[in-house]
N, CA, C and O atoms as a Tinker XYZ file with bonds, in Angstrom:
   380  protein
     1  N      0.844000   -1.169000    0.000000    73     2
     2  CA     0.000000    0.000000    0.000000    64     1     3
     3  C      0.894000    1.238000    0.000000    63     2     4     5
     4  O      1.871000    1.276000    0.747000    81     3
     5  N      0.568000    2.326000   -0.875000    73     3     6
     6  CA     1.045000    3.452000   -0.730000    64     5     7
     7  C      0.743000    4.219000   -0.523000    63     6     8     9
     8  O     -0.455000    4.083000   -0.768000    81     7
     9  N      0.959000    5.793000    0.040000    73     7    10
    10  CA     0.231000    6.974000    0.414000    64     9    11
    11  C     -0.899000    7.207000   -0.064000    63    10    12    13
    12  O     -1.962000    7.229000    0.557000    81    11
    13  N     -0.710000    7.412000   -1.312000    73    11    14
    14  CA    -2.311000    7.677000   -2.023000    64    13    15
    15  C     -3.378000    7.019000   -1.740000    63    14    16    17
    16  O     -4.427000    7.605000   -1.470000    81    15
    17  N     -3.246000    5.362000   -1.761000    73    15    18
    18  CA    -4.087000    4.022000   -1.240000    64    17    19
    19  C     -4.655000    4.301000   -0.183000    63    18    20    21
    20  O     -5.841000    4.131000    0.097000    81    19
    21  N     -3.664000    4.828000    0.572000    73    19    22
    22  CA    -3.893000    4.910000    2.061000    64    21    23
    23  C     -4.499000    6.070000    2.485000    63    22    24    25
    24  O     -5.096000    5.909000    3.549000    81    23
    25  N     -4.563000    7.280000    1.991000    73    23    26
    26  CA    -5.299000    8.347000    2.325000    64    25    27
    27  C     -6.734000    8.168000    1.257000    63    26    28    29
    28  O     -7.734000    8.846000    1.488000    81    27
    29  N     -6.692000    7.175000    0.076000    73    27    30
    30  CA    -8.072000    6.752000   -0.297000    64    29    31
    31  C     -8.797000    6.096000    0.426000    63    30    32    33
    32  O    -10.015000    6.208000    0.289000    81    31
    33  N     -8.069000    4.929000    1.733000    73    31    34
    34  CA    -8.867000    4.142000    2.383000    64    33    35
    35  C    -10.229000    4.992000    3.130000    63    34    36    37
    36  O    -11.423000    4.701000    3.193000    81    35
    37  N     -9.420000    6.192000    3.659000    73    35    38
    38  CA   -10.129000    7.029000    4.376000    64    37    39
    39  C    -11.465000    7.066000    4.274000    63    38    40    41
    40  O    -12.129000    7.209000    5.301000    81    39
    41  N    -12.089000    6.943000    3.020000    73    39    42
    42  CA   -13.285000    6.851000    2.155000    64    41    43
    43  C    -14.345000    5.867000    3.047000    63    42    44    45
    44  O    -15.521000    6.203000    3.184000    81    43
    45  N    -13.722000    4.424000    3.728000    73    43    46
    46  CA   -14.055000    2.891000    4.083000    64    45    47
    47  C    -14.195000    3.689000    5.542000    63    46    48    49
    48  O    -13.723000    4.716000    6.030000    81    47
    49  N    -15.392000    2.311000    6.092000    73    47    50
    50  CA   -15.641000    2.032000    6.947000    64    49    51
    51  C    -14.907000    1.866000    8.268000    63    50    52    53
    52  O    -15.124000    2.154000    9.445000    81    51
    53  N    -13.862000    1.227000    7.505000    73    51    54
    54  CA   -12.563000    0.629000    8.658000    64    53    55
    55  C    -11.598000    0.594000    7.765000    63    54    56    57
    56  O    -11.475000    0.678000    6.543000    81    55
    57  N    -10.667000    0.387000    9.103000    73    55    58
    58  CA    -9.223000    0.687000    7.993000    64    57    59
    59  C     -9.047000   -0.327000    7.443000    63    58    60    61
    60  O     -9.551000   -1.414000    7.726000    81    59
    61  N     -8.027000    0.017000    6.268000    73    59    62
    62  CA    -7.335000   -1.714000    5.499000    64    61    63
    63  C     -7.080000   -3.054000    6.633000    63    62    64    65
    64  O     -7.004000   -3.010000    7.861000    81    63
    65  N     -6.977000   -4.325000    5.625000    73    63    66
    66  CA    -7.044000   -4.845000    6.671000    64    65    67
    67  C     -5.891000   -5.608000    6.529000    63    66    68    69
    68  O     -5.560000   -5.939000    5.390000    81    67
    69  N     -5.092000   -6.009000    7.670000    73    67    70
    70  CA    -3.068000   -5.916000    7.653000    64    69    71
    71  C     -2.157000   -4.548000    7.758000    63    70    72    73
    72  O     -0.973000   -4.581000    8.093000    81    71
    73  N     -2.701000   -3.624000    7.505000    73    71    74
    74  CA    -2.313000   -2.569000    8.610000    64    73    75
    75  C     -1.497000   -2.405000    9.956000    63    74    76    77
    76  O     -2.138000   -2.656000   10.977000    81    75
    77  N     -0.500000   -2.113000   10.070000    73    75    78
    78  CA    -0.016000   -2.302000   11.737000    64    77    79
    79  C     -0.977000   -1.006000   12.497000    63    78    80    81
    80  O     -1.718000   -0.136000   12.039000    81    79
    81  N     -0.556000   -1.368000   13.814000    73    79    82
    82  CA    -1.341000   -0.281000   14.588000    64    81    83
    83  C     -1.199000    1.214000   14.800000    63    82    84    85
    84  O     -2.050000    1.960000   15.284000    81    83
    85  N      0.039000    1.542000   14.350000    73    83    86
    86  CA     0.841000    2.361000   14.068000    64    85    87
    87  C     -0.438000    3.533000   12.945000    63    86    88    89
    88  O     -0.776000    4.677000   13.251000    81    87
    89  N     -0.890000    2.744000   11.679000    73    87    90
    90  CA    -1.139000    3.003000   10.765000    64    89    91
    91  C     -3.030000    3.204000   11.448000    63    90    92    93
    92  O     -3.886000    4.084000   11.536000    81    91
    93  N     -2.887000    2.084000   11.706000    73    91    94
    94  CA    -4.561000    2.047000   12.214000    64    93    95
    95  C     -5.166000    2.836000   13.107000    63    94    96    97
    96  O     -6.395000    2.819000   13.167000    81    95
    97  N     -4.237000    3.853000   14.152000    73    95    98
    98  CA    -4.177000    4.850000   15.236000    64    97    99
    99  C     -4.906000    5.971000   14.403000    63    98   100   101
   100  O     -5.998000    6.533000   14.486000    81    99
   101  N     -3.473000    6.072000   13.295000    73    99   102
   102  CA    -3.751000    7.698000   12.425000    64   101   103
   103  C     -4.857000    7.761000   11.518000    63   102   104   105
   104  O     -5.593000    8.733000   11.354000    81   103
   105  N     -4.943000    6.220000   10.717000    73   103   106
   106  CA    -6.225000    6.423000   10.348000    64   105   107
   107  C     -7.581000    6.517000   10.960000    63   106   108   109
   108  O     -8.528000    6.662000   10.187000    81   107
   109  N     -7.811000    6.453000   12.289000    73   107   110
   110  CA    -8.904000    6.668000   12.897000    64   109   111
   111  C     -9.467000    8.236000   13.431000    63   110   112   113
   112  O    -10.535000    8.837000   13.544000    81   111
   113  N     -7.859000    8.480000   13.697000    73   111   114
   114  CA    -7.871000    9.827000   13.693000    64   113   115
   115  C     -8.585000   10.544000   13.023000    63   114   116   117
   116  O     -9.747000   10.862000   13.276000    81   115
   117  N     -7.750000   10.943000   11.851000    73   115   118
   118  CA    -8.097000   11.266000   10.615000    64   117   119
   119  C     -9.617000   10.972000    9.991000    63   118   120   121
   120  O    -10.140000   11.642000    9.101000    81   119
   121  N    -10.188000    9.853000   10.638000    73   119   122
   122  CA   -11.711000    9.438000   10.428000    64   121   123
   123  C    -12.494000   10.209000   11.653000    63   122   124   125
   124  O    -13.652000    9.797000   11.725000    81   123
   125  N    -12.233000   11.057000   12.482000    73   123   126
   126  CA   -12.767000   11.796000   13.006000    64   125   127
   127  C    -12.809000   10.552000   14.757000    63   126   128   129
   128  O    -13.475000   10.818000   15.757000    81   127
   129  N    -12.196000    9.704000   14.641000    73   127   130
   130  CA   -12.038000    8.678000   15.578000    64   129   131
   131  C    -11.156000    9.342000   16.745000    63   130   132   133
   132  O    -10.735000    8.579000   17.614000    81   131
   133  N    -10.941000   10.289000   16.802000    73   131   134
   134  CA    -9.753000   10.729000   18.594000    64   133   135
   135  C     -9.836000    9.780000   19.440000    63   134   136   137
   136  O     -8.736000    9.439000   19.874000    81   135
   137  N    -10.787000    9.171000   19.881000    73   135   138
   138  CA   -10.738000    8.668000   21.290000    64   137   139
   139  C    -10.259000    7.100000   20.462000    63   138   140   141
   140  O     -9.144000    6.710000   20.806000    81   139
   141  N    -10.976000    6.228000   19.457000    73   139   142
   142  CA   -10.232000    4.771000   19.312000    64   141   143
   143  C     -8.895000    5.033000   18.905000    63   142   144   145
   144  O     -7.988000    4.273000   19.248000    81   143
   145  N     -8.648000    6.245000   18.060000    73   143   146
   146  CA    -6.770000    6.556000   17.962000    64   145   147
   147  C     -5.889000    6.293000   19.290000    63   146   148   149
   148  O     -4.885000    5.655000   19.608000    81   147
   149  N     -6.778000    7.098000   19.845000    73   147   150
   150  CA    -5.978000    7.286000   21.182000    64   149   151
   151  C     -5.476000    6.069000   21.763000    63   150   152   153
   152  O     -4.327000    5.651000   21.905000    81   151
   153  N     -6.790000    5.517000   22.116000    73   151   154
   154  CA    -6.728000    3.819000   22.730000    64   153   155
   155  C     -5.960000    2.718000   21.932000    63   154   156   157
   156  O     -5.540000    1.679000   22.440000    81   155
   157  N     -5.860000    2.990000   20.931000    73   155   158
   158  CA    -4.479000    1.958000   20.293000    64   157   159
   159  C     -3.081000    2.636000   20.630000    63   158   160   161
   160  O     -2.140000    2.122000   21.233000    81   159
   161  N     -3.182000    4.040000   20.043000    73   159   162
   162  CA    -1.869000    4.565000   20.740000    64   161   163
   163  C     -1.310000    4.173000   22.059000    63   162   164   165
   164  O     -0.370000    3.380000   22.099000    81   163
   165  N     -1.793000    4.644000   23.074000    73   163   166
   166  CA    -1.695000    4.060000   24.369000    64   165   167
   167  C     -1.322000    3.123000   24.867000    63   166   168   169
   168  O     -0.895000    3.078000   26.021000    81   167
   169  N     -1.419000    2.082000   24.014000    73   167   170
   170  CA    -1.095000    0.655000   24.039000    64   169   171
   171  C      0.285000    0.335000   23.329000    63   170   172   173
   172  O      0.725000   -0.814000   23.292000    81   171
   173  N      0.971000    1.464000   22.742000    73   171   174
   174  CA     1.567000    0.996000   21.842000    64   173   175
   175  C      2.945000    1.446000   22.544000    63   174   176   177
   176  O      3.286000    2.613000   22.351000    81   175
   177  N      3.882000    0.515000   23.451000    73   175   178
   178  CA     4.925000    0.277000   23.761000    64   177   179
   179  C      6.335000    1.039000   23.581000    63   178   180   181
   180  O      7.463000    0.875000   24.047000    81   179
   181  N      5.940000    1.639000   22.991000    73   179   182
   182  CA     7.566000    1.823000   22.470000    64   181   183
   183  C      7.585000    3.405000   21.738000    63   182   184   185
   184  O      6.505000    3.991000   21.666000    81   183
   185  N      8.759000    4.039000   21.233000    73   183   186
   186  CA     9.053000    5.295000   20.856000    64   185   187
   187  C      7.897000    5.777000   19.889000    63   186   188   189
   188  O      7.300000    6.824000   20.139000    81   187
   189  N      7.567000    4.956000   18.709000    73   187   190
   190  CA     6.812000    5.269000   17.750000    64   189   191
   191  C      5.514000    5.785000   18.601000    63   190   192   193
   192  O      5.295000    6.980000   18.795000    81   191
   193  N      4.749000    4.813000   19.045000    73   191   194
   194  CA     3.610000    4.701000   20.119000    64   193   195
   195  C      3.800000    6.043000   20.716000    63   194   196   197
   196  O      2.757000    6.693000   20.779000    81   195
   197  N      5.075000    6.739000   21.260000    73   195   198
   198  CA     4.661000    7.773000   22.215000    64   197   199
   199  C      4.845000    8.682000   21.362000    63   198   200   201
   200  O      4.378000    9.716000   21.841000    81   199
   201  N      5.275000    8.870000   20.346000    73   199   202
   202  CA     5.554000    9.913000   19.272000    64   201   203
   203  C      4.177000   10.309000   18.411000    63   202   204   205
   204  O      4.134000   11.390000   17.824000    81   203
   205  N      3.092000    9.407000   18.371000    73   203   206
   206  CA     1.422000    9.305000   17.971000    64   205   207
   207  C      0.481000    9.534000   19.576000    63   206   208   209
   208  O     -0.749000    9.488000   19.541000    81   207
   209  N      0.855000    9.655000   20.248000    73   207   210
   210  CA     0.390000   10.182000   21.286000    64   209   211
   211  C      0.545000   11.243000   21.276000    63   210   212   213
   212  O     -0.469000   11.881000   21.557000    81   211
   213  N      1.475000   11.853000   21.053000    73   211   214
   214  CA     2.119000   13.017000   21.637000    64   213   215
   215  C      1.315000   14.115000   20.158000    63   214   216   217
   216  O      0.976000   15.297000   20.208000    81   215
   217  N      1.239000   13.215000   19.073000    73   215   218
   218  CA     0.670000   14.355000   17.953000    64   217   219
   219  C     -0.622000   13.855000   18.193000    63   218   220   221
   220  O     -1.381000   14.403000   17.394000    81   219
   221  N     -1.119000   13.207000   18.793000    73   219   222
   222  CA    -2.698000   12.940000   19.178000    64   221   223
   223  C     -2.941000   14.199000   19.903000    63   222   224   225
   224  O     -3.515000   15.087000   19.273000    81   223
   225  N     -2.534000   14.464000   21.361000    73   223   226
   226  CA    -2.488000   15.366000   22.252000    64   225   227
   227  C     -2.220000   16.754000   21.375000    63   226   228   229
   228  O     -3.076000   17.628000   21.513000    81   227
   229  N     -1.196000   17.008000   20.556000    73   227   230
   230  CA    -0.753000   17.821000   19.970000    64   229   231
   231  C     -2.383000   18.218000   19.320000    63   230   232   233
   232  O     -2.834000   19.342000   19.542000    81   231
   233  N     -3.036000   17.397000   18.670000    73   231   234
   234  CA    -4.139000   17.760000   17.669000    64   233   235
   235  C     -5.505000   18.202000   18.499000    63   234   236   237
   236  O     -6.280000   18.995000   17.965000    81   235
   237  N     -5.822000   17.591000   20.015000    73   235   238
   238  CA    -6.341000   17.990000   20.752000    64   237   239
   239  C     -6.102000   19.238000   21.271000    63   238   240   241
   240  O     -6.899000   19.850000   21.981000    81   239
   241  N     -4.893000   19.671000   20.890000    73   239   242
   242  CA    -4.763000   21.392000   21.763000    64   241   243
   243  C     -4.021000   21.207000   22.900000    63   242   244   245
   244  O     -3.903000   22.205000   23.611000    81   243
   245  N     -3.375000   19.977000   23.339000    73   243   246
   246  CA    -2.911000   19.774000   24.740000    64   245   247
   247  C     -1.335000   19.835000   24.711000    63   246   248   249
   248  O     -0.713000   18.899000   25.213000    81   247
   249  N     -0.712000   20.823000   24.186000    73   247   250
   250  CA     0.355000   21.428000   23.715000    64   249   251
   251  C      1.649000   20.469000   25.326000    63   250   252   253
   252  O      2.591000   19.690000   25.178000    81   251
   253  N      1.162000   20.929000   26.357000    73   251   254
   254  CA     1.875000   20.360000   27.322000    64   253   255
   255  C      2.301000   18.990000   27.493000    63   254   256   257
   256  O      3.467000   18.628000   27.655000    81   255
   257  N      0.772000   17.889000   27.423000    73   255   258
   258  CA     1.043000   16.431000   27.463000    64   257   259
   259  C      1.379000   16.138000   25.839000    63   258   260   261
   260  O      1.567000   14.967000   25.510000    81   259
   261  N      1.461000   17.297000   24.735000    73   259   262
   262  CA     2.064000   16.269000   23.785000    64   261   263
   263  C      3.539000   16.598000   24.103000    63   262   264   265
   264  O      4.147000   15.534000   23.989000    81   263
   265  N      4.253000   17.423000   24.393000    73   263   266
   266  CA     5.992000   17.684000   25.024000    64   265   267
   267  C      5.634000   16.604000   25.733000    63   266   268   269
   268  O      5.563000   15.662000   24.944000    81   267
   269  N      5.401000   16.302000   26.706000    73   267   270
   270  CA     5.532000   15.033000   26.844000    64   269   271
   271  C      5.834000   13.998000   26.182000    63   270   272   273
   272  O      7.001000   13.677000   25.961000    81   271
   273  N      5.037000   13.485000   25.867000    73   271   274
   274  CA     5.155000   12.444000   24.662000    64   273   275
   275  C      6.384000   12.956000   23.648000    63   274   276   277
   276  O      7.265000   12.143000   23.370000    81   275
   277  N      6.419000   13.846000   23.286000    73   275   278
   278  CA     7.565000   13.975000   22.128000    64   277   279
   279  C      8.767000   14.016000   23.347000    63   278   280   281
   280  O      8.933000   12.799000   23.434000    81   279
   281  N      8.937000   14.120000   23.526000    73   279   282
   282  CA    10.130000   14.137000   24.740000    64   281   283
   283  C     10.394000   12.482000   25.316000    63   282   284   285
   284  O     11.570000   12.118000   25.337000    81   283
   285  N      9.643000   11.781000   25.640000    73   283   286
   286  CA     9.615000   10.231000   25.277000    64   285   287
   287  C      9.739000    9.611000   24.440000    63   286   288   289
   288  O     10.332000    8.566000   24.709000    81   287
   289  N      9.308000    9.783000   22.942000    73   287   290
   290  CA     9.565000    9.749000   22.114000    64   289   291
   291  C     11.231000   10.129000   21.737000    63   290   292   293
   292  O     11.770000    9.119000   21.285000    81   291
   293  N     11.952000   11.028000   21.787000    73   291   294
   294  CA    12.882000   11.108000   22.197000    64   293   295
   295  C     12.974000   12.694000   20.801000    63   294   296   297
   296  O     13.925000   13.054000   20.107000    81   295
   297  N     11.802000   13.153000   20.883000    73   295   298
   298  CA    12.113000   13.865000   19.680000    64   297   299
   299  C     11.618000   15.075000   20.204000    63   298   300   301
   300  O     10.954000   14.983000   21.237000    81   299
   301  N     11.860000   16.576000   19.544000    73   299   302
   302  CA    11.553000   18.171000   19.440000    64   301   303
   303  C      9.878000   18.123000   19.261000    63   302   304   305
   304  O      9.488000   17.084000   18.729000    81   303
   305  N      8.954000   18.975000   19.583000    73   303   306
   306  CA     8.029000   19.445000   19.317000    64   305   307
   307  C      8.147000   19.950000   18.097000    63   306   308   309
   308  O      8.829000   20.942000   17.841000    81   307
   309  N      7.293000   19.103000   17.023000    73   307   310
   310  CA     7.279000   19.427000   15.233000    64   309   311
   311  C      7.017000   21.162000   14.972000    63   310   312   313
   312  O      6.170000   21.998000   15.288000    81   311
   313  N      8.242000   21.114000   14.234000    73   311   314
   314  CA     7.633000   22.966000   13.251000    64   313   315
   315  C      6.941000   22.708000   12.565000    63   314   316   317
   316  O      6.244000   23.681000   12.278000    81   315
   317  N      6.622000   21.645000   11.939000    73   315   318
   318  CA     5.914000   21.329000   10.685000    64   317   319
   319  C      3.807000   21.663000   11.408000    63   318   320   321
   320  O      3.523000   22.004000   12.556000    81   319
   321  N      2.968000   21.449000   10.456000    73   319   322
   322  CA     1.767000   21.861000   10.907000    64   321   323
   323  C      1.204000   20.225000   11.287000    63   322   324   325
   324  O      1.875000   19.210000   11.100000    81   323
   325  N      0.391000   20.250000   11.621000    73   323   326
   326  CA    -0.351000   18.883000   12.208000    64   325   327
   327  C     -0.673000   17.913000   11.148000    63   326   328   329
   328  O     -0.479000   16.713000   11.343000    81   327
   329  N     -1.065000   18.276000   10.238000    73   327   330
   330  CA    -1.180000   17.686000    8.947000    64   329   331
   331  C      0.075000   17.258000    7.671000    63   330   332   333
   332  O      0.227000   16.337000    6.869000    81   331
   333  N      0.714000   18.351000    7.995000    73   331   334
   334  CA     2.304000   17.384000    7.638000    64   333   335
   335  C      2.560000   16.314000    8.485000    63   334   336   337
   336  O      2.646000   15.125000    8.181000    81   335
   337  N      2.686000   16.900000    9.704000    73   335   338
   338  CA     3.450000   15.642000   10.731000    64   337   339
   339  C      2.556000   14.280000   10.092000    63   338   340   341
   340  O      3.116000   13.215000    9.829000    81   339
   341  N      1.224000   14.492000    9.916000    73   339   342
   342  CA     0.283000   12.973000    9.829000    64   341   343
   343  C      0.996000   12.842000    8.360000    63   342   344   345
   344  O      1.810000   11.920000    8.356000    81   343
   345  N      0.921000   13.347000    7.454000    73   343   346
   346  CA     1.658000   12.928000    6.437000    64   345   347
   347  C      2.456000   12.072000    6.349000    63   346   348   349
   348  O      2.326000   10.946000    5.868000    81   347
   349  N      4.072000   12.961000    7.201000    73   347   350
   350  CA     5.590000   12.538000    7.001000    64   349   351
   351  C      4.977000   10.683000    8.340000    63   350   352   353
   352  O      5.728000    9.710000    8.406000    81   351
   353  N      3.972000   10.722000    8.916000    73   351   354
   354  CA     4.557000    9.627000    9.996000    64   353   355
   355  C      3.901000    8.549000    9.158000    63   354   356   357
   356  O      4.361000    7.409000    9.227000    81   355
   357  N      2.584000    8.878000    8.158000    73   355   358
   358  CA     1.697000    7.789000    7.165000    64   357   359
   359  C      2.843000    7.384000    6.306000    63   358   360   361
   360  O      3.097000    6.180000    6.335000    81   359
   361  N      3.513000    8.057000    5.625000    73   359   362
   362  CA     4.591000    7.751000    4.762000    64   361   363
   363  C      5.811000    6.816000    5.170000    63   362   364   365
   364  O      6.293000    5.872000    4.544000    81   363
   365  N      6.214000    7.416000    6.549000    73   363   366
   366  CA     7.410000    6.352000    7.048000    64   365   367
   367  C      6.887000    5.091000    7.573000    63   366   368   369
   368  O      7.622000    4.108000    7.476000    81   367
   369  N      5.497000    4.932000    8.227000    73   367   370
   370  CA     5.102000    3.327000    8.566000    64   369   371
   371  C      4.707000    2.826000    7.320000    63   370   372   373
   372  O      4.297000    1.681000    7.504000    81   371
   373  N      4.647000    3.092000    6.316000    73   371   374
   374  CA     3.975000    2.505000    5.237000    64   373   375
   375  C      5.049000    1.829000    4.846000    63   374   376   377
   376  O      4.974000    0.744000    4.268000    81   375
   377  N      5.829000    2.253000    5.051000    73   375   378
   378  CA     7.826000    1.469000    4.244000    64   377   379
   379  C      8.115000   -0.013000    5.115000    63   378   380
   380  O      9.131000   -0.671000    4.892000    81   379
């Protein structure tokens, strides 16, 4: 699947199906889903996981708990706008 595919899924009910969770977070998002994004995020162990939290929070307005998360993540609070960041992170799990 590639970007385009993947921002066509958007269209569906549910996301593709073989998807990691990574992928399945942002697309719920993006489906107007915040709270099931969230709840996979949350679950999700490791740097990536807190780095989709942290632009979850970020997209909620919660500027503080997403430094958090990006700071666990081990990364800067994005210059880029909210909609790049979902971009550049759809593009790198897709690889």
């Amino acid at each position: 699947m590639n970007y385009e595919e993947f921002v066509a899924s958007l269209k569906q009910d549910s996301p593709p199906e073989g998807i990691n969770d990574y992928l399945k977070s942002l697309w719920f998002e993006k489906n107007g889903s915040w709270e099931a994004s969230h709840n996979i995020a949350q679950d999700i162990e490791d740097r990536t996981g807190s780095r989709i939290h942290a632009y979850l929070h970020r997209r909620e307005g919660d500027n503080s708990n997403a430094r958090y998360w990006y700071n666990r993540a081990g990364m800067a609070f994005p210059a880029v706008s909210m909609d790049k960041e979902w971009e550049q992170m759809v593009k790198e799990f897709l690889k």
